[in-house]
N, C-alpha and C positions, 0 to 999 in steps of 0.2 A: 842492112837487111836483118842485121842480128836483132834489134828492139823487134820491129816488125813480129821478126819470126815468132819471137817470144808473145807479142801480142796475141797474134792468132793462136797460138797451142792457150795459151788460158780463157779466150776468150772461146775455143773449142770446148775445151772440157766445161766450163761451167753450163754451156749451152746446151751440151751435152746430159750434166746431169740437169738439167730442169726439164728436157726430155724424158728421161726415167721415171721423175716422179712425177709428170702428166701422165706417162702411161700407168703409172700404180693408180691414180685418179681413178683413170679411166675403167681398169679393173674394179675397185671398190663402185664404180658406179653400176658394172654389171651385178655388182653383188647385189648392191640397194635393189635393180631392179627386181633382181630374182628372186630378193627375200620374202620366204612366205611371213605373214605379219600375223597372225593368228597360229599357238599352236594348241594340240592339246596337251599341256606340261601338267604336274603334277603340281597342286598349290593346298597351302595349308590354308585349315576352315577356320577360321575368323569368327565364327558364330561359334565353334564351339571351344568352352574355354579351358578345356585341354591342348588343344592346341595354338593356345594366342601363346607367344615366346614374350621371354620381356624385354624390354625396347627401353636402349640410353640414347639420348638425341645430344650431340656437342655442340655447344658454341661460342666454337674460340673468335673471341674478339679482342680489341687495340684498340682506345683511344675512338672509340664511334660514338661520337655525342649527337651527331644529327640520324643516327638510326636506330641507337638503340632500343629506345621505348617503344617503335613499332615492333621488331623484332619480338620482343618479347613479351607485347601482345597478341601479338600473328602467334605465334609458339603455343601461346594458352590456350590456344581455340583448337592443336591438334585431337583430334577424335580419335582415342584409343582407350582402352581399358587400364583406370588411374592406377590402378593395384599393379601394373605392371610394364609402367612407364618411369621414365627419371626422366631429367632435364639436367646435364651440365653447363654452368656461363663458364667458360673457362678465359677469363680475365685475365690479360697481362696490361690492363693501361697501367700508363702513369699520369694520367689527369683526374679531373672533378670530376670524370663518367664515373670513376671506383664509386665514389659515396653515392650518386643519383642509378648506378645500376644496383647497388646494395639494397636500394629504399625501395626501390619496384620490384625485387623478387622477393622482399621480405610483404608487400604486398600479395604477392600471386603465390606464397607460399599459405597466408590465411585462405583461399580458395581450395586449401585440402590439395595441391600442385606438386611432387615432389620435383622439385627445384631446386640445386643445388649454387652458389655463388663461389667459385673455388681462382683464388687469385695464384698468384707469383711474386714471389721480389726480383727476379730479372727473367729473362728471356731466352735462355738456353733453350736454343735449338728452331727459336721462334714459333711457328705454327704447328710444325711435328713436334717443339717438344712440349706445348701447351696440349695436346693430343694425347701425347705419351703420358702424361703426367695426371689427367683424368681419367684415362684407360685403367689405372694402376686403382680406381676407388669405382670404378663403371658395374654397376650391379647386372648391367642388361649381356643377354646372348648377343644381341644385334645393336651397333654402335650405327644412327645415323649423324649426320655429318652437313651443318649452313655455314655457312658465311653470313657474316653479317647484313649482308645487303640483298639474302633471297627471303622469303615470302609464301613457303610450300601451302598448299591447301588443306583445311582440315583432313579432306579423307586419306591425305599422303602414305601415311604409313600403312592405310587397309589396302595399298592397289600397289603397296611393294614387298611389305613383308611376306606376303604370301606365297613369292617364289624360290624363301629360300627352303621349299619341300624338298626340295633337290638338296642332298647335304654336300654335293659338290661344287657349288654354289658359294661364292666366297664375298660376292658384291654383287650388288644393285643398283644402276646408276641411271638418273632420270635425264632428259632434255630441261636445258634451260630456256626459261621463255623471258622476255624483256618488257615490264612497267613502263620503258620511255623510249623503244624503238624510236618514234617521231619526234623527238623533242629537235633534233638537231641533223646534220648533214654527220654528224662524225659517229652519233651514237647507232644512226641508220646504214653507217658502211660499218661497225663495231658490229650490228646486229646478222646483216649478210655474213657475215665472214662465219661469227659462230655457228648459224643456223647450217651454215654445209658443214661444217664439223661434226653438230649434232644428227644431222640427219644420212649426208652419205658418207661422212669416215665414221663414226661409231656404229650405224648399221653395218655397212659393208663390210667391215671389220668383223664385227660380232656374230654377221653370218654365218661365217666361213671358218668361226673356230682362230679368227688371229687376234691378237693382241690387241687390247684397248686400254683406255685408262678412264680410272674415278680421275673426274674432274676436280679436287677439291673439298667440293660442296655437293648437296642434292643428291648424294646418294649416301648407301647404306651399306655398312659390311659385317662378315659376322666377324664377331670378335676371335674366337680360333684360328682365323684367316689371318687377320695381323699379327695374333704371334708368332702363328707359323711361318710366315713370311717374314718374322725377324725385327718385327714392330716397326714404329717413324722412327725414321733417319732424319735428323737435320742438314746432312751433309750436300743438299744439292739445293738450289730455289724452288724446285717442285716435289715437294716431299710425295704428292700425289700419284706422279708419275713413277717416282722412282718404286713405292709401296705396290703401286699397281703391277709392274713387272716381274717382279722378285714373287710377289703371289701367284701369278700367273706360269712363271717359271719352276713350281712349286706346284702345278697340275690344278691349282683351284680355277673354277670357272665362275665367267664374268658374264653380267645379264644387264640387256641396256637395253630402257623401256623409253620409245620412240612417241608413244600417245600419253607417256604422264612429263605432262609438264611443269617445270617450279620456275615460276617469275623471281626476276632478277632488277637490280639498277644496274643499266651499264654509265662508265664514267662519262659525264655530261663536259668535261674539261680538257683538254688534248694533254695537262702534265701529267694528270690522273690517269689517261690513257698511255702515257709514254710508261711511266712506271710499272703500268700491268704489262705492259707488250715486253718491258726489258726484262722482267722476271719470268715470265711465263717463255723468253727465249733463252736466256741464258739455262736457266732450268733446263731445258731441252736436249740442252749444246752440256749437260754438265752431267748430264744422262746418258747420252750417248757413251762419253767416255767412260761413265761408272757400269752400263750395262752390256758393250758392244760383244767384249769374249764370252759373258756368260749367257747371252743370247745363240750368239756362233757355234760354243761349247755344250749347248744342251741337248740329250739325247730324247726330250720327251716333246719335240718340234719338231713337223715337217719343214721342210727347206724353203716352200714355198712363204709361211708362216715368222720363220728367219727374213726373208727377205723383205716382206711386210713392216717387220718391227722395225729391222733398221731402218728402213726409209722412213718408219713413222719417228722414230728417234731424229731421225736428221730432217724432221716440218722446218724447223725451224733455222738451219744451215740454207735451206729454199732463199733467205732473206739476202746471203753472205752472196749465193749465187748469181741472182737478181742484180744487188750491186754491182758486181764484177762484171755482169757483162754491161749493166747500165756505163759505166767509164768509160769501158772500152770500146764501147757502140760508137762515138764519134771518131776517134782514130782511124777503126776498120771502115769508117767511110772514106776518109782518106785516103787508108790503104789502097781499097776496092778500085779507088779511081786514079791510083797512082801506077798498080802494076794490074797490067792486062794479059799477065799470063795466069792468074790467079782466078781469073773469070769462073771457071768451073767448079772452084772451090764455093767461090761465092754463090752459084745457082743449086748446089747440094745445101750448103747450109740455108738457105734460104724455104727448105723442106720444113725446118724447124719450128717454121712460124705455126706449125701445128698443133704444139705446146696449147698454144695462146685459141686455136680452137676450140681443144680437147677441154679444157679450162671452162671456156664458154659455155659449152656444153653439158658439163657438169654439173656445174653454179645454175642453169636454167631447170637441169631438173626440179633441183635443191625448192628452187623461187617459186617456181611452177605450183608444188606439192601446200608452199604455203600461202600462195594468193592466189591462186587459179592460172586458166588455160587464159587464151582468147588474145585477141591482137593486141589490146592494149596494155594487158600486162607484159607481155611479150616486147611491147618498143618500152616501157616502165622498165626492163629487166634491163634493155643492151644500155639504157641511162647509167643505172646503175651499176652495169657489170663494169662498165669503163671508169665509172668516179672510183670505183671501191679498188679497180688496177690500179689507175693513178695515183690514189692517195696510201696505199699499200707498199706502193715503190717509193713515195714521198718517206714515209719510215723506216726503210731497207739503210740507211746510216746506220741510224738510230739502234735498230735490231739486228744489225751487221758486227757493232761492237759486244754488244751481248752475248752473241753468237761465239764472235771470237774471244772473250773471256772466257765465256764457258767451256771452250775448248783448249785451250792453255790452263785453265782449273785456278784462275784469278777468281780467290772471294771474295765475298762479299755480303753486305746485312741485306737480311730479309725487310722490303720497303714494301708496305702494305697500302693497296690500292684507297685513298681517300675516298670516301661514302659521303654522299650529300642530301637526299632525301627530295630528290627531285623529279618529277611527271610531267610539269608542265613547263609552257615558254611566261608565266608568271613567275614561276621558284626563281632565283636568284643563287646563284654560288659564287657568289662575290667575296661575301664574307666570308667560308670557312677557314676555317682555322688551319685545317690541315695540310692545305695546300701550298706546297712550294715557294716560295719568294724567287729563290734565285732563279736566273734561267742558264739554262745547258750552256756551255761553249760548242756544242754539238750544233746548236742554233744556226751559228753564226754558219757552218760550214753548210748547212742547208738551208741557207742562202746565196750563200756562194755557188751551190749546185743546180740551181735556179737557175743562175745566171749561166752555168757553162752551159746546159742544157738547151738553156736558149740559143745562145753560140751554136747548139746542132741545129738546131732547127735552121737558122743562118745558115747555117754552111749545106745545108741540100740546096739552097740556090746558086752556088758560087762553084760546087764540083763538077769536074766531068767536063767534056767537049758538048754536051747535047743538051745544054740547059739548063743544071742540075740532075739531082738524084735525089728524089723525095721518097726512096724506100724507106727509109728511117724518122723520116717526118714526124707521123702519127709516134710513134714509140717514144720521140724526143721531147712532140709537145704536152704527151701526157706525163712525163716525168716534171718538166717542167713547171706546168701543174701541179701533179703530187708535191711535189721539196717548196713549193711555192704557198702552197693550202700549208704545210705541217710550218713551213717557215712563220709565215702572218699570224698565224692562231698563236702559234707558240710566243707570239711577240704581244699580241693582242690581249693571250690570260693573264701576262706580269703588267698589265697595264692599271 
């Protein structure tokens, strides 16, 4: 009874905490609702040109030969006043893009463009410290901030500079929107997942005065901001996240604009997605550790606001929990039907399945807000809401190692997401270049889990005196699924 016991107390607590942060959902989603969307803030006049501030836009890029030259046409079309704009490329490749992005801004610099081409001979610090390193020659008050694979609109910078009238105001950060939502089943559950991110964790956050993060990319800060916050750090995989706290923790305020959107590529590949999903978790998990007491430790935080952060520090621990109970899910069936003085324990826990409500519930708002009401989007949403569970727990390995690196403080290089330049189901990314050969030995085990997973599913017909016990059915065959979807794909891109 000794394993047992042990089974149940972990698979207690993790159930446990995935409860907590349903319920912190569930809070953020009262925020979203209650947020007034229109205020009257205070914003600088744009027409008049005392008041335009000048504006350095970054773009640190790697090695992106299938996007660059859009980028950096999309870039030339932004609509602002030339006299008081710059352009950084902040180049660290080491391929043929150096000489073909050289030739193209030596183009777009004859257009009267101040544009800048500012390389590296290695990579210290990777993305923070190709950031850091243009900051140091950056003429503008206000540093905005792409990634290579977004696409802002001309009018970008008129519908965001203007909020920082507020000089307590330290960042600007817009919603990402997605070029190729449809292309595929992966980039359409890629797409869900952000879209609640961008819409009820950064609102409901932002509401209420807690804790958010510049995403990266697509937003803007002022430069006073990052020094005072102690500039990029390389020291974590989300140099974003970690900047974004430490400002934050530093009294500066963050403003996140829900109706300006900046189109995006999401990775059309599952290895290009694997790579984003394990930096953007470990990052998380490497955050937590570097931010947890000086979150705890600050007197300029309500408590409420602490407890926010942590749990938004630990998103990504969500994955670690997930797993843990996903193993132990078939055991505790056995257990369930092996000892029948436990019964009552198993009808309290079984409360829990309200996580998995609360969840629903959520994610529908989120859906609701971007495709409408009515029945059919509505049976369109529970399709979805169950592929995007499934295939979310499918990568819970995957993002369980990252998790736990990130929490033991295992480093590691900065692996940057492959860009492909892809819309359609004609583009092809067969060829690139950048993409992976080898495959995971992570693979193999998400096959393997396939399989045990099945093995649950079996085993609800074989327990119990009554026929089985198909409470665990449903959760089994969707995992199933999930490690099954990430298994194939993954076996199918090295093909």
């Amino acid at each position: 009874m000794i394993i047992e016991s042990i089974i149940i107390v972990i698979y207690t607590i993790a159930i446990l905490l995935i409860f907590m942060y349903a319920l912190a959902q569930l809070n953020l989603l009262f925020n979203y609702i209650s947020a007034k969307r229109e205020k009257n803030e205070p914003k600088l006049d744009l027409s008049n040109p005392k008041e335009v501030p000048y504006v350095t836009i970054q773009l640190p890029v790697y090695n992106e030969m299938y996007v660059m030259e859009r980028l950096l046409d999309n870039i030339a079309k932004i609509d602002y006043p030339k006299d008081k704009l710059e352009i950084q490329v902040l180049d660290d490749s080491t391929d043929e893009t150096v000489k073909s992005t050289a030739a193209h801004i030596e183009k777009l610099q004859q257009t009267g463009l101040d544009i800048q081409h500012i390389t590296r001979t290695n990579r210290v610090g990777f993305k923070a410290g190709a950031l850091k390193e243009g900051l140091k020659k950056a003429k503008g008050e206000f540093i905005a901030i792409f990634d290579s694979d977004f696409l802002p609109k001309p009018d970008w910078l008129k519908r965001t500079v203007p909020y920082f009238k507020d000089e307590k105001i330290g960042v600007v950060q817009t919603r990402w929107g997605h070029i190729n939502r449809n292309y595929s089943l992966l980039t359409r559950i890629q797409a869900f997942a952000l879209d609640a991110h961008f819409t009820l964790e950064q609102v409901g956050r932002n509401s209420k005065g807690h804790f958010i993060n510049f995403n990266g990319t697509a937003g803007i800060w002022r430069k006073t901001c990052i020094i005072d916050a102690g500039n990029w750090e390389g020291d974590t995989l989300t140099e974003d996240l970690d900047l974004s706290y430490r400002a934050q923790l530093k009294n500066w305020k963050f403003k996140y604009l829900e109706d300006v959107e900046t189109p995006a590529e999401l990775p059309v590949v599952i290895s290009a997605a694997r790579s984003q999903q394990f930096r953007w978790n470990k990052g998380g998990a490497e955050n937590f550790r570097k931010m947890l007491w000086r979150v705890l430790k600050s007197n300029n935080i309500s408590a409420k606001t602490k407890i926010h952060g942590l749990l938004h520090l630990l998103n990504s621990t969500m994955f670690l929990n997930i797993f843990i109970v996903a193993i132990l899910s078939i055991p505790m069936l056995y257990i369930k039907n092996e000892y029948a003085h436990l019964k009552q324990y198993f009808l309290v826990m079984s409360f829990f399945v309200l996580s998995t409500v609360i969840f629903f519930i959520c994610y529908w708002i989120m859906y609701r807000n971007i495709y409408g009401k009515g029945i059919k989007n509505f049976m369109g949403y529970i399709g979805m809401f169950f592929m995007f569970f499934s295939i979310a727990m499918g990568f819970s390995l995957h993002n369980s190692i990252a998790v736990l690196e990130g929490h033991i403080g295992k480093k590691s290089a900065f692996v940057r997401t492959p860009k492909f330049n892809i819309s359609n189901l004609k583009d092809s990314w067969k060829n690139n270049k950048y993409i992976r050969k080898k495959l995971s030995a992570n693979v193999i085990f998400e096959g393997a889990l396939m399989i045990y997973f099945g093995f649950g599913m079996y085993s609800a017909f074989i327990v119990g005196d009554q026929g089985g016990d198909f409470g665990l059915f449903p959760f089994h065959a969707m995992l199933c699924a999930g490690f099954g979807y990430v298994f194939f794909k993954s076996i199918a891109s090295k093909v």
